[in-house]
Structure formats: structure tokens, C-alpha cells
LUMKE-618901 format. One line per 4 residues: number of its first residue (from 0); their letters; for each residue x, y, z of N, C-alpha, C, O. Coordinates in nm, 2 decimals, padded with zeros to 4 digits. Layout:
<pts>
NUM> a> X:Y:Z:X:Y:Z:X:Y:Z:X:Y:Z  ...;
</pts>
This chain:
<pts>
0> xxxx> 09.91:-00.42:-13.30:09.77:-00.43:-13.27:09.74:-00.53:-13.16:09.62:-00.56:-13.14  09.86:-00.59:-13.07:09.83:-00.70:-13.02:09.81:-00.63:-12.88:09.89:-00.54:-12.85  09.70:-00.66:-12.77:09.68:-00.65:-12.64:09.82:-00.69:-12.56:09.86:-00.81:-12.55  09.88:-00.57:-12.51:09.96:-00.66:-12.41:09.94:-00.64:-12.24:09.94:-00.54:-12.16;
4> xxxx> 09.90:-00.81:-12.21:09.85:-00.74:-12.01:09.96:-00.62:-11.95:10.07:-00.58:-11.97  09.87:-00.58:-11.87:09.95:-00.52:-11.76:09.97:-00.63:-11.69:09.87:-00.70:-11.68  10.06:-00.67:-11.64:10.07:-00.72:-11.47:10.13:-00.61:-11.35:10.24:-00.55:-11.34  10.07:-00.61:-11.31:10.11:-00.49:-11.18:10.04:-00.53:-11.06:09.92:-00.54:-11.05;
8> xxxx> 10.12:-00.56:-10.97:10.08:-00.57:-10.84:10.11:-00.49:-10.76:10.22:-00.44:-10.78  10.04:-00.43:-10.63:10.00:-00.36:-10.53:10.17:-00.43:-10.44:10.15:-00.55:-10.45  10.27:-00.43:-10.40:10.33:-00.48:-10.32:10.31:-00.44:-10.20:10.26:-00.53:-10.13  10.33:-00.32:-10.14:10.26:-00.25:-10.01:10.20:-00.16:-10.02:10.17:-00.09:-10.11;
12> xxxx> 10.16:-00.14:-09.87:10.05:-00.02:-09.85:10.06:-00.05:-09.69:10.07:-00.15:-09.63  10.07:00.11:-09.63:10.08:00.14:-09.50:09.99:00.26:-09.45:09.95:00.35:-09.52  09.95:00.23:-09.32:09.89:00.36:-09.26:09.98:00.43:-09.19:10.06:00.37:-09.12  09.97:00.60:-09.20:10.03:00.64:-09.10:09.98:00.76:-09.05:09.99:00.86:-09.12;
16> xxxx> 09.94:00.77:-08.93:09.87:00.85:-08.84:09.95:01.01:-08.87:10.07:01.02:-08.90  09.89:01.07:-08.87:09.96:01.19:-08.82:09.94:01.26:-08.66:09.85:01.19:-08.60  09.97:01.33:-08.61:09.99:01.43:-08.52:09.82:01.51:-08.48:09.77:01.53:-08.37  09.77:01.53:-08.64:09.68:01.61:-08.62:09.54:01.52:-08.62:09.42:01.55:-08.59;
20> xxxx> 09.60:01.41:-08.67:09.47:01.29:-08.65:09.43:01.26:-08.80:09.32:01.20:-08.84  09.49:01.30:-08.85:09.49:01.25:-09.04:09.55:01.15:-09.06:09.63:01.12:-08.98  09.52:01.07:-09.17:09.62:00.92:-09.18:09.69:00.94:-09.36:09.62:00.98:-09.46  09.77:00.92:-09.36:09.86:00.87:-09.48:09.90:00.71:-09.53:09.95:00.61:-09.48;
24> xxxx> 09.83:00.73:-09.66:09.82:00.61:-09.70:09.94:00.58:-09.77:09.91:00.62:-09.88  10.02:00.55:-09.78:10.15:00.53:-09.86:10.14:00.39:-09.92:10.09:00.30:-09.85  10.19:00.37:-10.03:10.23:00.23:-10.05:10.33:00.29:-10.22:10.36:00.40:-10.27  10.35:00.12:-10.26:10.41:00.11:-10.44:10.36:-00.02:-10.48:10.33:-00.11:-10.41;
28> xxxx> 10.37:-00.01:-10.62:10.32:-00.12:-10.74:10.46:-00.12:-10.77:10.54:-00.02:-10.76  10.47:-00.27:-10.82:10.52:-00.38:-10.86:10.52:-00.42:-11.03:10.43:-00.48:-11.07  10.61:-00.39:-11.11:10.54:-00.43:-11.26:10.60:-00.60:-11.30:10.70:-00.64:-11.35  10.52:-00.63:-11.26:10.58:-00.80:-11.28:10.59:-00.83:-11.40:10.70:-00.89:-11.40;
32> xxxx> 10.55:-00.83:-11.50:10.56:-00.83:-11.59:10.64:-00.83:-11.74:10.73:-00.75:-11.71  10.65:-00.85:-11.83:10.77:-00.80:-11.93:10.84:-00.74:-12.01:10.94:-00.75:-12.08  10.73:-00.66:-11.96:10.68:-00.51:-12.06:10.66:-00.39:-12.01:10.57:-00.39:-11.93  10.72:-00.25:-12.03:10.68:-00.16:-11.94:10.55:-00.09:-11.93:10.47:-00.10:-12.02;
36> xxxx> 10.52:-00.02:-11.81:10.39:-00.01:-11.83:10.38:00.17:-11.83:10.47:00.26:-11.82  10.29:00.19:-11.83:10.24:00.33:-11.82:10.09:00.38:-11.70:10.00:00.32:-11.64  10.14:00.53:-11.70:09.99:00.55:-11.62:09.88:00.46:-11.52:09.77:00.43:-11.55  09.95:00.44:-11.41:09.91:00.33:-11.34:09.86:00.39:-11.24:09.91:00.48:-11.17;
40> xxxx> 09.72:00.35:-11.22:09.60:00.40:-11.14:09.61:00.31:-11.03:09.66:00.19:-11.05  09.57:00.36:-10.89:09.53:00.31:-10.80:09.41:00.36:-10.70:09.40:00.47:-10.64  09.32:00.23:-10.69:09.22:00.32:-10.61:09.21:00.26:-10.44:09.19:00.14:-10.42  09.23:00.35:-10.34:09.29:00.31:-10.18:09.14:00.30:-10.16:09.08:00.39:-10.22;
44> xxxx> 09.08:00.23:-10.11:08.95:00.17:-10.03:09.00:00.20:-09.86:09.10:00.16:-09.81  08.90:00.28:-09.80:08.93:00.24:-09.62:08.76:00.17:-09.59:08.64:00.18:-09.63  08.87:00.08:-09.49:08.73:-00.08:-09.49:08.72:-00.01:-09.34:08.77:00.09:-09.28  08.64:-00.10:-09.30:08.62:-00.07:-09.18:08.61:-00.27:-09.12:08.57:-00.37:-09.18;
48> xxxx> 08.68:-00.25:-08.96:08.72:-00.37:-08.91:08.62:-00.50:-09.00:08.68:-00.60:-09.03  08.46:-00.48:-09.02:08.41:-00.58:-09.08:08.38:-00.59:-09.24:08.28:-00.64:-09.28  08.50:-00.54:-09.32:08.50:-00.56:-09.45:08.43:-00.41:-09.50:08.48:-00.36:-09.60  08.36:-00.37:-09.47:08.24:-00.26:-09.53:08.36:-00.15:-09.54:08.44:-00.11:-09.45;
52> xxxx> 08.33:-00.10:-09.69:08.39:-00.04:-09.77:08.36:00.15:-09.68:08.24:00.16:-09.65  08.42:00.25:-09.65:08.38:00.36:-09.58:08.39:00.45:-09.65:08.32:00.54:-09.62  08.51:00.47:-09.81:08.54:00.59:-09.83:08.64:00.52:-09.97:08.66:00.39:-09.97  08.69:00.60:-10.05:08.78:00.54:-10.14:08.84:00.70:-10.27:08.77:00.78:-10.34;
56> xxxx> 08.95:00.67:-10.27:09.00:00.78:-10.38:09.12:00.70:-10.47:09.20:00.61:-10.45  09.10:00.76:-10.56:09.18:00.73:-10.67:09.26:00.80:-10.70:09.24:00.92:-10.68  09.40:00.73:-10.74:09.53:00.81:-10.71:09.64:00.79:-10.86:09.59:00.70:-10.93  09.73:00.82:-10.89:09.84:00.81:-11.01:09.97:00.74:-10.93:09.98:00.80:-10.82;
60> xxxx> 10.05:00.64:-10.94:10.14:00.62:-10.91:10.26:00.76:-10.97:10.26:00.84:-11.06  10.32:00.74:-10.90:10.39:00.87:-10.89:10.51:00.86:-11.03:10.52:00.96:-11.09  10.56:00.79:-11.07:10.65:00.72:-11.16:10.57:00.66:-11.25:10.51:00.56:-11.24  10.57:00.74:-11.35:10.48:00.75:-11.51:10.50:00.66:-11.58:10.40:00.63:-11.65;
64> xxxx> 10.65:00.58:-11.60:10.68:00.50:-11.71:10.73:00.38:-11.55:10.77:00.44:-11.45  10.72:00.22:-11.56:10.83:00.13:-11.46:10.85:-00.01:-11.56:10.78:-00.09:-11.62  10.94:00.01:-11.56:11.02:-00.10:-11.61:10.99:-00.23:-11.56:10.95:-00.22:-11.45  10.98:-00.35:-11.60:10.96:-00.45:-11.55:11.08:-00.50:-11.43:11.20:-00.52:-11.44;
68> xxxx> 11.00:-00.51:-11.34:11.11:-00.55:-11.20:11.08:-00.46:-11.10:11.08:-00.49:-10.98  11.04:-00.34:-11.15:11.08:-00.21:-11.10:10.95:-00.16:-11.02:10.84:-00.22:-11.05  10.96:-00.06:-10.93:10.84:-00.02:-10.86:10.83:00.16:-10.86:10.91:00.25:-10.86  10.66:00.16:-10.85:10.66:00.30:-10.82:10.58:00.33:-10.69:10.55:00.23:-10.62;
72> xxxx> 10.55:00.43:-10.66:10.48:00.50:-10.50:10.38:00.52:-10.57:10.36:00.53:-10.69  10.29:00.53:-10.45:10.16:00.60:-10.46:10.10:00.63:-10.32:10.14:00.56:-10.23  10.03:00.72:-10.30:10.04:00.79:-10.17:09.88:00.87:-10.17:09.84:00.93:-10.27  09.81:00.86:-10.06:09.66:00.97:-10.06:09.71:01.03:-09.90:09.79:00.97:-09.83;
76> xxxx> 09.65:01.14:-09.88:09.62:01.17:-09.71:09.48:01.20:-09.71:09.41:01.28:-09.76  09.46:01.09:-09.63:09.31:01.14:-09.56:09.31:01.23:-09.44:09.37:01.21:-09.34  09.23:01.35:-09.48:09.24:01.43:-09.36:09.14:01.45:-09.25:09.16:01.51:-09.14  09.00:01.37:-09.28:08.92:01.31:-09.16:08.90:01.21:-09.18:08.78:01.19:-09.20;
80> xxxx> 08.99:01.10:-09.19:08.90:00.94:-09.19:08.81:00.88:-09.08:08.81:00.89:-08.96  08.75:00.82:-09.16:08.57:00.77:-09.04:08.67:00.68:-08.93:08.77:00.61:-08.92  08.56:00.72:-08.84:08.62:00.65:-08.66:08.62:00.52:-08.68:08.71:00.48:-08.61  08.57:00.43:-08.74:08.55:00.30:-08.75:08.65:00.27:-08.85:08.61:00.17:-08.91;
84> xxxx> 08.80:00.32:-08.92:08.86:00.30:-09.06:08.98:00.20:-08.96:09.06:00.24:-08.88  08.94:00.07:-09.00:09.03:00.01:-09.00:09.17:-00.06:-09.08:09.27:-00.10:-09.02  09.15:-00.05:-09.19:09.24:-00.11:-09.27:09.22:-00.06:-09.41:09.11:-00.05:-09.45  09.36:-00.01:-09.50:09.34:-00.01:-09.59:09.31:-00.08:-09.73:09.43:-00.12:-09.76;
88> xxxx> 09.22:-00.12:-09.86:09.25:-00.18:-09.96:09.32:-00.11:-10.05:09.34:00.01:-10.03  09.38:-00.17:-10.20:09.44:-00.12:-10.29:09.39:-00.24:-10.41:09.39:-00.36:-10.39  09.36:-00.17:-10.52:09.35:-00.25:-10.63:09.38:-00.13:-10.77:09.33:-00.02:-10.78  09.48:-00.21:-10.87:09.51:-00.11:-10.97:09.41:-00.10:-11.03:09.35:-00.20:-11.03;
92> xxxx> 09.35:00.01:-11.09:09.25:00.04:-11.20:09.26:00.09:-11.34:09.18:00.13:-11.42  09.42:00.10:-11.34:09.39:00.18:-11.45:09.55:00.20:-11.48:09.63:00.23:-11.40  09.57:00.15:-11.66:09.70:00.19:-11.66:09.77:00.12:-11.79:09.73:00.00:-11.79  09.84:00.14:-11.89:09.85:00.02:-12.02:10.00:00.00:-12.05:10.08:00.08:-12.00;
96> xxxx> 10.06:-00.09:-12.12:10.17:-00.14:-12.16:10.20:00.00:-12.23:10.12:00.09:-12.26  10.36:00.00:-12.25:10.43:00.11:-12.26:10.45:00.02:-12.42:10.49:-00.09:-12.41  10.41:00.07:-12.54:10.40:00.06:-12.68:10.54:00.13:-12.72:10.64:00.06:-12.75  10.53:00.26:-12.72:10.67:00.33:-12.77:10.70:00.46:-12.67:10.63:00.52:-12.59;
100> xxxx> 10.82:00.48:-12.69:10.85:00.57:-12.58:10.84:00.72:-12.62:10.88:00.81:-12.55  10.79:00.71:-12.73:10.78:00.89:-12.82:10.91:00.97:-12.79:11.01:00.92:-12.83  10.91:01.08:-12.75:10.99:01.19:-12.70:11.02:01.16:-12.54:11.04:01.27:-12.49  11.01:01.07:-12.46:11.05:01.04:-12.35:11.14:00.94:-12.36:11.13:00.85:-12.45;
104> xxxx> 11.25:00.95:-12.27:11.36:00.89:-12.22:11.37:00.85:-12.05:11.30:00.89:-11.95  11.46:00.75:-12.06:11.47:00.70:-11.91:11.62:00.69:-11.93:11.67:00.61:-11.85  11.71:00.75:-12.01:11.84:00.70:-12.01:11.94:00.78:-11.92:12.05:00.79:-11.97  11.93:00.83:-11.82:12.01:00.87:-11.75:12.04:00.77:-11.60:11.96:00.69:-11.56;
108> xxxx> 12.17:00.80:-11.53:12.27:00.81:-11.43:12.27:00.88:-11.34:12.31:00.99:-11.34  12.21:00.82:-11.22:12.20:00.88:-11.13:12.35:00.82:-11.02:12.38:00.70:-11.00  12.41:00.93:-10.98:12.56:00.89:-10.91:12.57:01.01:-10.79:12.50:01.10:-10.75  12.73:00.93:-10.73:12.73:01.02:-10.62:12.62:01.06:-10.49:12.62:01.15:-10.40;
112> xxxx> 12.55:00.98:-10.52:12.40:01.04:-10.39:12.45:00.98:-10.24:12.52:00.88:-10.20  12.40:01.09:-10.16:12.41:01.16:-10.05:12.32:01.16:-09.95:12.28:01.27:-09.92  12.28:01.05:-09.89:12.12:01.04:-09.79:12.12:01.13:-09.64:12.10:01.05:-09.54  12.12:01.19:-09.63:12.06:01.25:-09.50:11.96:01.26:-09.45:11.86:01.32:-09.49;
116> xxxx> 11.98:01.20:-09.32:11.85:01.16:-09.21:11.86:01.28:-09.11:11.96:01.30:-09.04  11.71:01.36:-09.10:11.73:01.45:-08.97:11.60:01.35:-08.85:11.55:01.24:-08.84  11.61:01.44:-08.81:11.49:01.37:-08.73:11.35:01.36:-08.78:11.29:01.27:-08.73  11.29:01.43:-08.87:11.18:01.38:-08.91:11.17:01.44:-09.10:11.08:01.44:-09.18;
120> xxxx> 11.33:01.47:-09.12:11.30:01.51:-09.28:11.44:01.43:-09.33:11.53:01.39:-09.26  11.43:01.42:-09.45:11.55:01.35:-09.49:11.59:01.47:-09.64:11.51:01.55:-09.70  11.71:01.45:-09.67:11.76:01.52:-09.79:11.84:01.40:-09.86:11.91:01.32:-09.80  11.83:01.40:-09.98:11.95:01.31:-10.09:11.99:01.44:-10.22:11.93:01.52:-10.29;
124> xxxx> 12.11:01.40:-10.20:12.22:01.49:-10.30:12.30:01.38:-10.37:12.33:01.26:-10.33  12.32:01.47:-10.51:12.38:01.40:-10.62:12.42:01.45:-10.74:12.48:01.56:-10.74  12.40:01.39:-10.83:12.43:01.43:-10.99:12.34:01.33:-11.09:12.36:01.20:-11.09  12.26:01.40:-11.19:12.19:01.33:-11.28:12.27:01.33:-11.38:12.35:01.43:-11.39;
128> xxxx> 12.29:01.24:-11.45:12.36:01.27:-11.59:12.26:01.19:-11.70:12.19:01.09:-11.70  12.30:01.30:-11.80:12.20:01.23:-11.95:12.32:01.17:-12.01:12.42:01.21:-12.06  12.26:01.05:-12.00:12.33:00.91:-12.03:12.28:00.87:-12.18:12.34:00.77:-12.23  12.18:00.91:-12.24:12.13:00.88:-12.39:12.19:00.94:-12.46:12.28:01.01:-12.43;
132> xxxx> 12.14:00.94:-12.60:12.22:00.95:-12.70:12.09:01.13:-12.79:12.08:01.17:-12.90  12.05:01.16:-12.68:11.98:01.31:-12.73:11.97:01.34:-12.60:11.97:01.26:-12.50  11.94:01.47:-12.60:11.91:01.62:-12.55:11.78:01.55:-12.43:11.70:01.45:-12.45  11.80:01.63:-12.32:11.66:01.58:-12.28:11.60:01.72:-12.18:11.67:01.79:-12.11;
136> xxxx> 11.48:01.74:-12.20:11.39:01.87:-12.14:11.33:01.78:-11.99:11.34:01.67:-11.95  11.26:01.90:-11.93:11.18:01.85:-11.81:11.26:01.74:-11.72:11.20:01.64:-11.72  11.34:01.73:-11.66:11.39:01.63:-11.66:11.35:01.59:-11.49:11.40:01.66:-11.40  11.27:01.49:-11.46:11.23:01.46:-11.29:11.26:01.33:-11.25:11.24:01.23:-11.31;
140> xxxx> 11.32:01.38:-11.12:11.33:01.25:-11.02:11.18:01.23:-10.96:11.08:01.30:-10.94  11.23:01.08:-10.94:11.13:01.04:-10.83:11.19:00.98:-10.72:11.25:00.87:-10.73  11.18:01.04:-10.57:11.25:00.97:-10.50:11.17:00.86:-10.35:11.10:00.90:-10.26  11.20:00.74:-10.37:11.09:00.72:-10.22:11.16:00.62:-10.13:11.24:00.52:-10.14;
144> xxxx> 11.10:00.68:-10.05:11.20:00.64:-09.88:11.12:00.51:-09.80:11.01:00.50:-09.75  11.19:00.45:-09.79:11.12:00.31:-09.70:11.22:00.34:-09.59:11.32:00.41:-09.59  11.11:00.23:-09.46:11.17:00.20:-09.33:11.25:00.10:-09.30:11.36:00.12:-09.36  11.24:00.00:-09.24:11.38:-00.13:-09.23:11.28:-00.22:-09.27:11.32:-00.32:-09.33;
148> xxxx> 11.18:-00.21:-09.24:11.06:-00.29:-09.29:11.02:-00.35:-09.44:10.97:-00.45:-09.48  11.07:-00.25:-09.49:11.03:-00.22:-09.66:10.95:-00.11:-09.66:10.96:-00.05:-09.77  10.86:-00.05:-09.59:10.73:00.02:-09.60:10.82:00.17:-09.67:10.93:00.23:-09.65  10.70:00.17:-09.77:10.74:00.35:-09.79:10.64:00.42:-09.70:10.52:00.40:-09.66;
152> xxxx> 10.79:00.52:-09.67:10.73:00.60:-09.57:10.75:00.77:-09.59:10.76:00.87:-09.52  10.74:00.72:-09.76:10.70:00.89:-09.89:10.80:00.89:-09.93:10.90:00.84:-09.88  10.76:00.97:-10.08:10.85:00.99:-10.20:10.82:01.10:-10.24:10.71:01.14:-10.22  10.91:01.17:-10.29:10.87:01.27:-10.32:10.93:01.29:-10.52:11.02:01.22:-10.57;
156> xxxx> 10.87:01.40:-10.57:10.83:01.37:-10.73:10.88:01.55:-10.77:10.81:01.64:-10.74  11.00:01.56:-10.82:11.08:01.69:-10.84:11.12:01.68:-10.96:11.17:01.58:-11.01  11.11:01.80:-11.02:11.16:01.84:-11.20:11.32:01.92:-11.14:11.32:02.01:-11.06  11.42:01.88:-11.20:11.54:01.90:-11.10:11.62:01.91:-11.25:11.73:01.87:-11.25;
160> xxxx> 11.57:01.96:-11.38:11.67:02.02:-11.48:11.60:02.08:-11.58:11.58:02.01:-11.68  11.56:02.18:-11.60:11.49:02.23:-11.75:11.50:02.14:-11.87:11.40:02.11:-11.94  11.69:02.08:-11.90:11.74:02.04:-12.04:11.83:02.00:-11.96:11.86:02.05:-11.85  11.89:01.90:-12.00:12.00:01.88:-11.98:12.07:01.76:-12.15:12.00:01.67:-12.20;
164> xxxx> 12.19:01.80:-12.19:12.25:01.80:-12.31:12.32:01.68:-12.29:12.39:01.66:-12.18  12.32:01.56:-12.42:12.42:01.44:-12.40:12.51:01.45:-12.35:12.58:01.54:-12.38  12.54:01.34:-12.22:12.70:01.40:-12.12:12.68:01.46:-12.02:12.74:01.43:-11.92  12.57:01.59:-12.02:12.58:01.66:-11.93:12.51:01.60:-11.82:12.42:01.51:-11.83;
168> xxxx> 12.56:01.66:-11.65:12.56:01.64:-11.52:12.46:01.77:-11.50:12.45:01.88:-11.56  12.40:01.72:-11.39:12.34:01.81:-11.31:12.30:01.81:-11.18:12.20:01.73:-11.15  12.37:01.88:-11.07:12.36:01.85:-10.91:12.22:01.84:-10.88:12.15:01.90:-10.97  12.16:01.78:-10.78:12.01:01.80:-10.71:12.06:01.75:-10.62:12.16:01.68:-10.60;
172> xxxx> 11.91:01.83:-10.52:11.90:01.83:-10.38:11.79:01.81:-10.41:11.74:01.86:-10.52  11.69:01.69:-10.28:11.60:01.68:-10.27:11.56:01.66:-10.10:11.59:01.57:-10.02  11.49:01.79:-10.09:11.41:01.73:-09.95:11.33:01.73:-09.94:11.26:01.80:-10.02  11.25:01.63:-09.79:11.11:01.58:-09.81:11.11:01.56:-09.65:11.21:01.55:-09.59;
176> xxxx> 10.98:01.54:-09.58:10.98:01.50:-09.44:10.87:01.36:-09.48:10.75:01.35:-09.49  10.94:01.29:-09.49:10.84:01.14:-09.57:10.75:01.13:-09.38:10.81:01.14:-09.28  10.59:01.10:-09.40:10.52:01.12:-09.32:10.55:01.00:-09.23:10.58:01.03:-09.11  10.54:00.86:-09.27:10.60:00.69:-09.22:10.69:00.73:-09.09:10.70:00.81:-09.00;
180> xxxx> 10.76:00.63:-09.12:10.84:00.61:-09.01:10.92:00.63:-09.00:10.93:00.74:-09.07  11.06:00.60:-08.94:11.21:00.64:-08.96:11.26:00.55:-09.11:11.25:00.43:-09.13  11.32:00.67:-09.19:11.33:00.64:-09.28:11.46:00.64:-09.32:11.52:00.74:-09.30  11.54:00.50:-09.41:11.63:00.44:-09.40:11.70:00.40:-09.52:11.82:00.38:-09.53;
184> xxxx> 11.62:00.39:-09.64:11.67:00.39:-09.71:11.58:00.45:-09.85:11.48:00.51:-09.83  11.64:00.43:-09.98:11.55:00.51:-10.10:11.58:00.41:-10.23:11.65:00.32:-10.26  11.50:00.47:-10.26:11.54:00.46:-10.43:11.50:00.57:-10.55:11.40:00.64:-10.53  11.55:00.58:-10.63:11.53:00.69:-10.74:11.54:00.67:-10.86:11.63:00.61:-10.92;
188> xxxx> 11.42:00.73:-10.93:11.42:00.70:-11.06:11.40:00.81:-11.12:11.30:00.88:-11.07  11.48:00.87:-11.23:11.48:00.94:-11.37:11.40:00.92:-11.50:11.39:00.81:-11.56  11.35:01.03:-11.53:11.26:01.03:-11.66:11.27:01.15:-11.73:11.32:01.23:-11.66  11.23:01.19:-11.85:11.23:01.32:-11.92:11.16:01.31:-12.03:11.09:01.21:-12.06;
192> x> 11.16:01.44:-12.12:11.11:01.42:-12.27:11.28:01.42:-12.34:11.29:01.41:-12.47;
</pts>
């Protein structure tokens, strides 16, 4: 019955123009805290150069369950942002301590991965393994790509096993053209029921 805080902080948030004149908001949260959290809301504010608020949407971090330490993505595309959008805000709104884990698992192994950089798409190959002690359904990565900077520069969010059975392995490929910048490195996180 006891309240436990979230702590979650906003760590980054980036703009990134596109081609067609659309901007991509990319960033990830931070769970500082010592407890896992859940369902973590983020709402992207575009300010304009003198603070004044222009436009704002509300978004899910992409990674449903994060561990304390650990981070998830969160991402909007604005496809006409106002002429005057200077800078983006981020403030979490929404999201609660991880109580019990029900029929979801985080116990798998991710091995063997394989980064490939093309010119503007990247692919990672590997093998999931269910590393717990039951059966697991639905089973999704989350994968997100930063620059040398730290900036995510997109992630992308793939169901890459129907089931997969205590022990068992399962190859994935993932590709994605993360919208940012040249992108350099990843990280990946596993979840299931």
C-alpha cells in the first residue's frame, strides 16, 4: 500500500530536421531511481526562441518496463512545425513504480549482435535467448541508436519471437534508418509475457 516515487529524468532530447522540412524529436529517460518503473509518459513542448509554448504532444517511452540505471527512447515527428520553433521542452507526465511483474519477464540474453552501418540505415543481428526459468510469448526488442555525442538518433521497437521456450535461441534482424545523425552505436533491451 506504500507510494513509491518515480524518479525519472528526461536525459536527452534532440532535433532533427528532415529533407522534407519536418523535424524529429528524439530523445530517452533515465530511471534514477530504485525501483522499476512502468509506462512512462512524455510530453515534447516546441517553445519558440522567447520561451512561448507553440505546440506540444504526448508520447510513451518506447520500453514499457526500465530498470533502475537504465534508459528508454522516446521519439514524436512533427510534420509542419511553426516557423518560429525554436527549441524543444520535455517533462515526464505520466508513469508508476513497477509493483509486480505479473506474466511479463525481462530475463533474457541478448548475444552475438552484429551492427551494420549503411549510409543512412543501420541493421543489428543476433540471437535472443530465454534465459528465465518459463516459457515466454510476444517476445520484443527495443533497439536505439545514438551518435558519438550520446544523442539518439532512433530506435526502433520489434516483436522478433511469437514464444520462445526455457534455453531457447532465436536469430533477429533488425533494421531501421534512425532519422539523427550518423549513427554509432546502440543498445537493446528485451521484454515479453
Amino acid at each position: 500500500g506504500t507510494v513509491v516515487p518515480v524518479r525519472v529524468a528526461v536525459s536527452k532530447i534532440h532535433a532533427y530536421q528532415t529533407p522534407v522540412g519536418s523535424v524529429w524529436l528524439l530523445g530517452e529517460v533515465t530511471n534514477e531511481g530504485e525501483t522499476a518503473v512502468e509506462n512512462i509518459q512524455v510530453e515534447i513542448g516546441l517553445l519558440a526562441a522567447d520561451g512561448r509554448l507553440l505546440g506540444s504532444a504526448t508520447v510513451w517511452v518506447a520500453t514499457s518496463i526500465i530498470l533502475p540505471g537504465e534508459h528508454g527512447p522516446f521519439g514524436v515527428l512533427v510534420s509542419e512545425p511553426p516557423g518560429d520553433f525554436a527549441q524543444p521542452s520535455v517533462a515526464i507526465v505520466g508513469g508508476q513504480a513497477v509493483v509486480e511483474m505479473g506474466t511479463r519477464t525481462l530475463d533474457f540474453t541478448v548475444r552475438d549482435v552484429a551492427l551494420t552501418i549503411n549510409d543512412d540505415s543501420v541493421s543489428l543481428a543476433g540471437l535472443v535467448v530465454n534465459s528465465g526459468e518459463m516459457a515466454a510469448s510476444q517476445v520484443q526488442l527495443v533497439a536505439t541508436f545514438y551518435d558519438q555525442q550520446g544523442n539518439v538518433t532512433g530506435y526502433l521497437q520489434q516483436q522478433v519471437a511469437e514464444a520462445l521456450a526455457v534455453g531457447e535461441e532465436r536469430p533477429f534482424l533488425l533494421k531501421a534508418a534512425p532519422p539523427g545523425a550518423a549513427t554509432l552505436t546502440y543498445t537493446l533491451h528485451a521484454e515479453a509475457q
